[in-house]
N, C-alpha and C positions, 0 to 999 in steps of 0.2 A: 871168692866173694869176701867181701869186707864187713864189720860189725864193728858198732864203737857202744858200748855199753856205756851209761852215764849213771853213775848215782851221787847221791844228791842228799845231808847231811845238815841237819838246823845248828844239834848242836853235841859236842863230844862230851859232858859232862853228865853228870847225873841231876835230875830236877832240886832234892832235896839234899845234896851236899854242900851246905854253902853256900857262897852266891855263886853260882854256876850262872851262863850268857853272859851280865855285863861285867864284872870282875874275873870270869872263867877260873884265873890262876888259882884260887883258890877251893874251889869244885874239885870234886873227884871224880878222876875219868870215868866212864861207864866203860865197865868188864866186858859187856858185848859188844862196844866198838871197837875195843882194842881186839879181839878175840876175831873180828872181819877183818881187817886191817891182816893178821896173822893168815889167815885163809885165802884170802887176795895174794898177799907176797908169798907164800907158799907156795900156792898148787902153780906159780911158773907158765902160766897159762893166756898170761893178759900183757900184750903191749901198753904202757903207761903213755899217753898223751894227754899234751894240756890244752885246752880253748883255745882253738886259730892255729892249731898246729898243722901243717901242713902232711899231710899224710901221705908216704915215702911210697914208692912200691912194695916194698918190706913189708912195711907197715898192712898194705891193703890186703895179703893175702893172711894178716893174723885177727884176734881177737882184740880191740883195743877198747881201754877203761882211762874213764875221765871220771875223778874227783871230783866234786864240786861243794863250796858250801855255802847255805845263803846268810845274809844278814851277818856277815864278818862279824860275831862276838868274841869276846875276850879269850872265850876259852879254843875259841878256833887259834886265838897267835898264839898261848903259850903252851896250846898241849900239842898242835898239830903242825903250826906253819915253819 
């Protein structure tokens, strides 16, 4: 059996560091996104697939994880993409 777990992300910076969303670059990452991020690529656990990716046989018998983030703000191109 197959699973594609999806989460789903506004935004990677912290509310009150800066301008965080539309200038991002200058916001400060938030610690507990980076700290997911480390636990995802960690535990080794989750096939990475992107939107429309056609899902392999491989692929169906593992766990797979899609990133996703809405409203592309600034800080999603310079901290994450």
């Amino acid at each position: 059996m197959s699973f594609l777990l999806t989460l789903m992300y506004h935004q990677v910076t912290l509310e009150n560091s800066g301008q965080s969303g539309q200038s991002g670059q200058s916001g400060q990452v938030d610690p507990r996104w980076v700290n997911h991020m480390k636990s995802l690529v960690s535990s080794n656990n989750y096939q990475i697939v992107i939107p429309r990716e056609k899902l392999s046989k491989q692929k169906l018998n593992q766990l797979n994880l899609c990133l996703t983030f809405d409203d592309a703000t600034a800080d999603f191109y310079f901290h994450v993409f």
